[in-house]
DRENRODREN-616609 format. One record per residue (C-alpha): x, y, z. Coordinates in steps of 0.1 Angstrom, whole numbers, plus 5000, padded with zeros to 4 digits. Layout:
SITE     c1     c2     c3
SITE      X      Y      Z
...
***
This chain:
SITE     c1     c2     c3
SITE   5000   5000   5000
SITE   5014   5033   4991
SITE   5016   5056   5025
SITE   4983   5077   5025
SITE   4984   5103   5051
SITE   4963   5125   5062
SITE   4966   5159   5041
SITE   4963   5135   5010
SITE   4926   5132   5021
SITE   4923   5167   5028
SITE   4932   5174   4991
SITE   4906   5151   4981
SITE   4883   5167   4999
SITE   4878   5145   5030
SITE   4882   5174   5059
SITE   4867   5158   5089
SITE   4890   5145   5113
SITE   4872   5113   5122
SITE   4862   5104   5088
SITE   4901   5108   5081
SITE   4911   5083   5107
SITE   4884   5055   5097
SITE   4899   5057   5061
SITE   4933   5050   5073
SITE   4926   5026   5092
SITE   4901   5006   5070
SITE   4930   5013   5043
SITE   4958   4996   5063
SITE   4941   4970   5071
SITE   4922   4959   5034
SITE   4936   4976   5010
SITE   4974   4964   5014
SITE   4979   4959   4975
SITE   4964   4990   4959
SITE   4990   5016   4951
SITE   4988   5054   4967
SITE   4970   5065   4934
SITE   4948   5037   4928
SITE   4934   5045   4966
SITE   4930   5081   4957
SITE   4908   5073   4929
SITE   4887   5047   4947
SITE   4881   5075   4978
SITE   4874   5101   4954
SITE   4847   5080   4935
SITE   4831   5073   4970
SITE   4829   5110   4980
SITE   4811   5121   4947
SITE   4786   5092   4946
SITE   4790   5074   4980
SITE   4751   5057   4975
SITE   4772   5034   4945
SITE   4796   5021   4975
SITE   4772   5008   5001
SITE   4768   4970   4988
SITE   4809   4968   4989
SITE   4816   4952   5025
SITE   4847   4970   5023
SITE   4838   4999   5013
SITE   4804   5006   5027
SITE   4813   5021   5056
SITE   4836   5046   5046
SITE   4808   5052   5023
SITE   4781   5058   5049
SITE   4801   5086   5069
SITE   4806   5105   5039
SITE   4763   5101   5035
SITE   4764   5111   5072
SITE   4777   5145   5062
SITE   4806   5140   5082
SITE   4828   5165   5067
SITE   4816   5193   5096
SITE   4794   5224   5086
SITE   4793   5237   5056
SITE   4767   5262   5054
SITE   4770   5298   5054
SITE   4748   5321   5076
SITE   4728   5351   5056
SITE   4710   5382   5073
SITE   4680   5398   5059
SITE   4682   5436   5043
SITE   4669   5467   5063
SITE   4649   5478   5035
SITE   4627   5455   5006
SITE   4644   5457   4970
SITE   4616   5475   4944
SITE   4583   5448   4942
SITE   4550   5462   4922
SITE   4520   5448   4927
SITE   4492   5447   4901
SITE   4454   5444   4911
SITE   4462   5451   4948
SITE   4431   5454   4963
SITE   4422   5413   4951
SITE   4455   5400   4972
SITE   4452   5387   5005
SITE   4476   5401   5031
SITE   4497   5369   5035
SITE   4507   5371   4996
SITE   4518   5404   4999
SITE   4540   5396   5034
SITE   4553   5365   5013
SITE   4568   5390   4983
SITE   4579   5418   5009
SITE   4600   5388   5030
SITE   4613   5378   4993
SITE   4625   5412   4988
SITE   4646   5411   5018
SITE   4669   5385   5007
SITE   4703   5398   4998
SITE   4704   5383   4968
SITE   4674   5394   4955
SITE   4675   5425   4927
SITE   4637   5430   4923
SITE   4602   5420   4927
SITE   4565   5419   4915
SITE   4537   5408   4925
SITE   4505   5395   4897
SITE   4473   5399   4903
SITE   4464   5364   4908
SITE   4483   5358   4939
SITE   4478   5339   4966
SITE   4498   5328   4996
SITE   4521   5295   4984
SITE   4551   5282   5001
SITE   4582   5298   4997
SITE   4573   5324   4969
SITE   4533   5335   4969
SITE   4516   5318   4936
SITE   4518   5351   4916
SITE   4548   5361   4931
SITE   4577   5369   4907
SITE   4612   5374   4919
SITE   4648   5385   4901
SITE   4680   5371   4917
SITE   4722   5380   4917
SITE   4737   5347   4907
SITE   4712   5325   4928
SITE   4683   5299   4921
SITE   4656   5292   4948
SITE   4643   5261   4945
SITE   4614   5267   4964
SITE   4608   5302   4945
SITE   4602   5276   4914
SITE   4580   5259   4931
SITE   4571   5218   4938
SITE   4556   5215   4901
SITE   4586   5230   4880
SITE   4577   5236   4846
SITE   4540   5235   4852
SITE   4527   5250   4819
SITE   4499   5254   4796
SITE   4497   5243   4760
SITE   4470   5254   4732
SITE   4463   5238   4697
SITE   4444   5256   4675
SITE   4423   5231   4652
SITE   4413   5231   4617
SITE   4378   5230   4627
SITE   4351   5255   4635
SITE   4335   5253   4672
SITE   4304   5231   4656
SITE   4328   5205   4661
SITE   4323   5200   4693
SITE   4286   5196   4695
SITE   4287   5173   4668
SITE   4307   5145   4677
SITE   4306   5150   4719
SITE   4304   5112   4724
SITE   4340   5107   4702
SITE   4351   5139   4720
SITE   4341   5126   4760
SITE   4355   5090   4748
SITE   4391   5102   4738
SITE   4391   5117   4766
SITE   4386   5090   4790
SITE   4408   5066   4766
SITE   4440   5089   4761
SITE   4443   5107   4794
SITE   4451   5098   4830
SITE   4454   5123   4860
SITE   4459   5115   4896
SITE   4495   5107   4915
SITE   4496   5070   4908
SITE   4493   5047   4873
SITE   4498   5062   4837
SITE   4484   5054   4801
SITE   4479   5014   4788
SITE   4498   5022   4756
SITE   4536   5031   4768
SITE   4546   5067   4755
SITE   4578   5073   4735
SITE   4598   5112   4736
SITE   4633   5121   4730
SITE   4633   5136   4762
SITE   4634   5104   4786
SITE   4669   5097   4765
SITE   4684   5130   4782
SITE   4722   5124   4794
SITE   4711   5144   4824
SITE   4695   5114   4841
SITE   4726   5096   4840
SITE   4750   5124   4846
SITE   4732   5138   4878
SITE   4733   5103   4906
SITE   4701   5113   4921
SITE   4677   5117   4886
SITE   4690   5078   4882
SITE   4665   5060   4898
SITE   4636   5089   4890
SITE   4637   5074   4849
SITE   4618   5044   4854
SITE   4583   5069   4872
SITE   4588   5095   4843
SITE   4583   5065   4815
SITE   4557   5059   4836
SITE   4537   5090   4837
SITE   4548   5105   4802
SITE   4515   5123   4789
SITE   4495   5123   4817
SITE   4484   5150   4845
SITE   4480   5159   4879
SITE   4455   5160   4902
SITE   4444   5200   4918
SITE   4437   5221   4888
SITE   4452   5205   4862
SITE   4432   5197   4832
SITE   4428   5191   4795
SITE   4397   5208   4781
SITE   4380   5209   4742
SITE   4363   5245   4737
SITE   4356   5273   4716
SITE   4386   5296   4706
SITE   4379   5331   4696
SITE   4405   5344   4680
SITE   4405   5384   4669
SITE   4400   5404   4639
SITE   4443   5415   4642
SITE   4456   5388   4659
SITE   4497   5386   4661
SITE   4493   5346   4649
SITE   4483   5353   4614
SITE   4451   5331   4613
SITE   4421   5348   4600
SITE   4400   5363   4634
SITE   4371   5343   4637
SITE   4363   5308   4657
SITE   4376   5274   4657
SITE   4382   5247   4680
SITE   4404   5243   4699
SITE   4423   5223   4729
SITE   4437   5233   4760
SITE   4457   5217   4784
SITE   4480   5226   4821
SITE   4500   5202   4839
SITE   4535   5198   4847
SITE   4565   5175   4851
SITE   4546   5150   4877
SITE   4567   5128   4901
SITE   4601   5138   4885
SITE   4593   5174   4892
SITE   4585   5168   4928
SITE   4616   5149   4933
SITE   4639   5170   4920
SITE   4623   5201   4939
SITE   4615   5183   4968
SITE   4660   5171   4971
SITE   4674   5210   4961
SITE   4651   5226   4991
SITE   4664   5205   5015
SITE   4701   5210   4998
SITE   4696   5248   4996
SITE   4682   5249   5032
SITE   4712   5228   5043
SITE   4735   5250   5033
SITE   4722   5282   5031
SITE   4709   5293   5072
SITE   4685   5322   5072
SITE   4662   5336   5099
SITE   4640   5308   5105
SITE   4610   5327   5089
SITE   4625   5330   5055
SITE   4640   5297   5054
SITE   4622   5280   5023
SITE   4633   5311   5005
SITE   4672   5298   5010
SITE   4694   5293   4980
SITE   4718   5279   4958
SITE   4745   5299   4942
SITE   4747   5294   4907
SITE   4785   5286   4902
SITE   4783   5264   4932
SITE   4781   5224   4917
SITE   4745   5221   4936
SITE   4732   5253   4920
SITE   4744   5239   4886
SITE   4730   5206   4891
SITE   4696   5217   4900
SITE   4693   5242   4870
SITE   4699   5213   4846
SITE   4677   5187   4865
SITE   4648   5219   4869
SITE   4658   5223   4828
SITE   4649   5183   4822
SITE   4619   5191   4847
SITE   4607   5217   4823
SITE   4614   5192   4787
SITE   4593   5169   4802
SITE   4566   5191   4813
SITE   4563   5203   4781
SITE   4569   5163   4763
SITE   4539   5152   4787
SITE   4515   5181   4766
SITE   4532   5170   4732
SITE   4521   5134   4741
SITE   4487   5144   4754
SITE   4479   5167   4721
SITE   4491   5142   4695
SITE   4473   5111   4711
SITE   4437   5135   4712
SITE   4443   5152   4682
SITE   4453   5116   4660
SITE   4420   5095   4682
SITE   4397   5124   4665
SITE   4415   5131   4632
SITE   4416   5164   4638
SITE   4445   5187   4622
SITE   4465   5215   4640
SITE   4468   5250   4629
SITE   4489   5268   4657
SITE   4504   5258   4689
SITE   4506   5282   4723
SITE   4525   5272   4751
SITE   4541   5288   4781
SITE   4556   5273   4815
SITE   4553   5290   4850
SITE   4571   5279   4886
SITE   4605   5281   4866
SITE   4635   5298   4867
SITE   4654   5320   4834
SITE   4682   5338   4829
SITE   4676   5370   4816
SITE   4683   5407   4821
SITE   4664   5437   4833
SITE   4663   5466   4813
SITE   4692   5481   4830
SITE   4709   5453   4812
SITE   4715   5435   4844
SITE   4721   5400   4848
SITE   4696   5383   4865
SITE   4679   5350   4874
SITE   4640   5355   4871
SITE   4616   5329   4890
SITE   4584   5326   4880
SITE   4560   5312   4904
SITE   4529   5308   4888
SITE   4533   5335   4864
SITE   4531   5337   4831
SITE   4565   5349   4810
SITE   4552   5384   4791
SITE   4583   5398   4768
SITE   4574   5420   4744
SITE   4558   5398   4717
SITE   4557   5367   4735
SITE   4530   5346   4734
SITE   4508   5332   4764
SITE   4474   5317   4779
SITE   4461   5326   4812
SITE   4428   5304   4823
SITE   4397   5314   4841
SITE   4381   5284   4854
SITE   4360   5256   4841
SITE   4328   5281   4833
SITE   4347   5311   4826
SITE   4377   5322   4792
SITE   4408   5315   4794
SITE   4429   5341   4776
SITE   4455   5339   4748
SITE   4477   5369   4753
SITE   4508   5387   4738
SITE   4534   5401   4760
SITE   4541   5441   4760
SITE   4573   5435   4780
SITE   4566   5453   4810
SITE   4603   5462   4832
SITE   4584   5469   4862
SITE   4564   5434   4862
SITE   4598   5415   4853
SITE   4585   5411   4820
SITE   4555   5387   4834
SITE   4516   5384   4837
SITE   4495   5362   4862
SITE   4490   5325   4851
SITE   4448   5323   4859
SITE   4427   5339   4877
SITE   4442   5330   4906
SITE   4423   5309   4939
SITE   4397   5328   4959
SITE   4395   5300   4982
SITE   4415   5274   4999
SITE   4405   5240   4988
SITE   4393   5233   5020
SITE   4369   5263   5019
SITE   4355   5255   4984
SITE   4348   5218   4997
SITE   4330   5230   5023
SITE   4313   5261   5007
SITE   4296   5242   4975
SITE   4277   5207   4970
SITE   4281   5185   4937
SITE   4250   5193   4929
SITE   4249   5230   4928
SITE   4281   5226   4912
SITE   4268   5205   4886
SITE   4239   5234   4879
SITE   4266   5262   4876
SITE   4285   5240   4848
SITE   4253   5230   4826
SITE   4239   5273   4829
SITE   4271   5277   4810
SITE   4268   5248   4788
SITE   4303   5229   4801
SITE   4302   5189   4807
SITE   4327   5177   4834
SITE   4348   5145   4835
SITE   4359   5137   4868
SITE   4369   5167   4888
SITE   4355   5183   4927
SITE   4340   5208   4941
SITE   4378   5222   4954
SITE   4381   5233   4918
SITE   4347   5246   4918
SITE   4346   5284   4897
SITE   4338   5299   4926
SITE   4369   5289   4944
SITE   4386   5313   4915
SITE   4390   5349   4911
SITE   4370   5370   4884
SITE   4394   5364   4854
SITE   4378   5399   4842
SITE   4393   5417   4872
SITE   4423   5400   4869
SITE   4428   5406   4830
SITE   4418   5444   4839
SITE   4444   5446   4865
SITE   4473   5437   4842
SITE   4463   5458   4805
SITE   4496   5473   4810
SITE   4516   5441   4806
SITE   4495   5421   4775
SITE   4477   5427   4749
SITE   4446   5401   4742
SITE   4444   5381   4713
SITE   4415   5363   4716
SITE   4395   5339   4743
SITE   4389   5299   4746
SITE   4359   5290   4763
SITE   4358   5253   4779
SITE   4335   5229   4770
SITE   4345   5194   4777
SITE   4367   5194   4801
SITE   4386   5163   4819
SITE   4399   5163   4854
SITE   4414   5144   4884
SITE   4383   5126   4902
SITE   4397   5120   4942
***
């Protein structure tokens, strides 16, 4: 055995004292033949991924005091500013108090450059829904939010709205045949995309063992208010898509990147937390620094996240769209609770999270949804500076789910969805319209940041039955 000592471990990294001293001594005693090089490569594979090393007798328990985090503290302690950075809020006077505390606390962070608050906000964890949030050279994982890449997709259809009424039965039966929402179980016919052969799952350890649940759950949704609805698109006279203004069909979906998304949010928070010590009231908002190998890690696993998000609509359009033999004309799609690199118009490099906003450069194209009786929106961004170039992603909740199981029956739910002429698959009373905003309100509160395009209204819509 070549003679490892101790400051050869601290090179590799291995800085606690005891972890130092079990090395040697499980070293000396097995590993007489292996020379001083061949030892430093074996004890630097254990540090990076030490979960491979835990079968090996001989190696296991090196293995499990690096997992212990036996290398002593190595977080750094942060203090709040005096003073908020810049946040506007739009439509004020709809946001409850606890939304508006949420941004303010975000505001404090030192890193944090500037802030705004969309008129669909609602307390969330972390970052209100709504809330919008630039950043110096740091990524929040819980300012993205559980559900990263969460997004809304559109296809316009080469059909007029008549459609619908005419061939209901096909419509309700595609429906029930090519979707699936709910935590658990995924389609009967397995789903193919490029995206589930991404390197990333095989270059970041922890994404490994996620694969298998994302083959699983490609094209499907949620449960909450995630949904995939047939309706009536509206589109204006001087649209920016080109199409002629006028109405077609059309179908609308929002859901996200399922179990993998979860996951990946779910390991960063505690990682970011871990590391990064705050007052205890702000500590979902702690960070990762984006040149640090954790911050890097998590932007391409939220990036993967986000492909598959928007695979899972890909999926869910093409399988509806080929059941009914219907063609596509134009495509709309935006994420929220996600994370971009952008700048502010000072030309300022920043990291922009998006928490259940919608993105809104000038130009850009978006939908924001009412709920299951009212129009969801198809919008074009004016690139507002003051909103970080964002709009609200719905109408936002108006109730807790609790309050809108408790504050409306099946039955009068059912009446409010046949007065304006909508059949419901599935779905409960939590996602009752009620529950949400008045999208009108909402739209009114944010004129400055898009311009309107036209409006869907839902018809058939399909959701996660508890």
């Amino acid at each position: 055995m070549g003679n490892l000592r101790t400051k050869d471990l601290s090179k590799i990294g291995y800085h606690n004292d005891q972890l130092r001293s079990l090395v040697i001594g499980i070293v000396s005693k097995n590993f007489k033949h292996h020379s001083k090089q061949q030892l430093l490569d074996l004890l630097l594979r254990i540090k990076d991924d030490p979960e491979a090393f835990l079968d090996n007798e001989l190696t296991r328990k090196i293995a499990e005091k690096v997992i212990g985090k036996a290398e002593g503290p190595s977080f750094k302690t942060y203090t709040l500013r005096d003073e908020p950075v810049c946040f506007k809020t739009y439509g004020g006077k709809g946001i409850e108090p606890s939304a508006k505390k949420q941004i303010e606390l975000a505001s404090l962070l030192p890193v944090s450059v500037q802030g705004a608050l969309m008129a669909d906000a609602h307390m969330g964890f972390g970052l209100p829904i709504g809330g919008v949030l630039a950043t110096d050279g740091a990524v929040i994982p819980y300012a993205v939010g559980m559900d990263i890449g969460c997004r809304m997709a559109l296809s316009i259809i080469d059909e007029s709205e008549g459609f619908i009424k005419r061939f209901a039965y096909q419509i309700k039966q595609a429906l029930k045949n090519h979707t699936h929402f709910g935590m658990e179980g995924g389609l009967d016919i397995r789903q193919e995309h490029e995206v589930l052969d991404s390197s990333v799952f095989h270059e970041i350890p922890f994404l490994k063992p996620l694969r298998g649940k994302a083959v699983r759950q490609l094209g499907t949704s949620g449960k909450g208010n995630h949904f995939v609805e047939f309706g009536e698109m509206e589109l204006l006279a001087d649209n920016v898509l080109g199409l002629p203004g006028g109405k077609y069909m059309a179908l609308l979906t929002h859901s996200g990147s399922r179990g993998l998304g979860a996951a990946i949010a779910q390991h960063y928070t505690k990682l970011a937390m871990d590391s990064c010590k705050l007052p205890r009231h702000a500590q979902s908002l702690a960070w990762l620094d984006m040149n640090s190998e954790a911050g890097q890690e998590y932007w391409l696993a939220m990036t993967l996240a986000g492909d598959y998000a928007k695979a899972c609509h890909e999926r869910i359009h093409a399988n509806l769209l080929k059941a009914l033999g219907l063609k596509v004309l134009y495509v709309v799609e935006n994420h929220h609770n996600f994370a971009w690199k952008d700048k502010l118009v000072d030309g300022r490099e920043v990291i922009i999270h998006r928490k259940g906003a919608t993105p809104a450069h000038k130009g850009e194209l978006g939908i924001i949804p009412g709920s299951m009786t009212t129009p969801a929106y198809l919008v074009a961004g004016r690139g507002s500076g003051d909103a970080l170039y964002s709009a609200s992603h719905g109408a936002g909740r108006a109730m807790s789910r609790q309050r809108a199981k408790e504050s409306m029956t099946a039955s009068a739910m059912k009446k409010l969805l046949s007065n304006a002429g909508v059949t419901l698959i599935g779905g409960t009373v939590e996602e009752n319209p009620l529950a949400y905003k008045d999208i009108e309100t909402v739209m009114t509160a944010q004129h400055d940041l898009v311009d309107i395009q036209g409006k869907f209204y839902p018809r058939i819509v399909r959701m996660n039955k508890e």
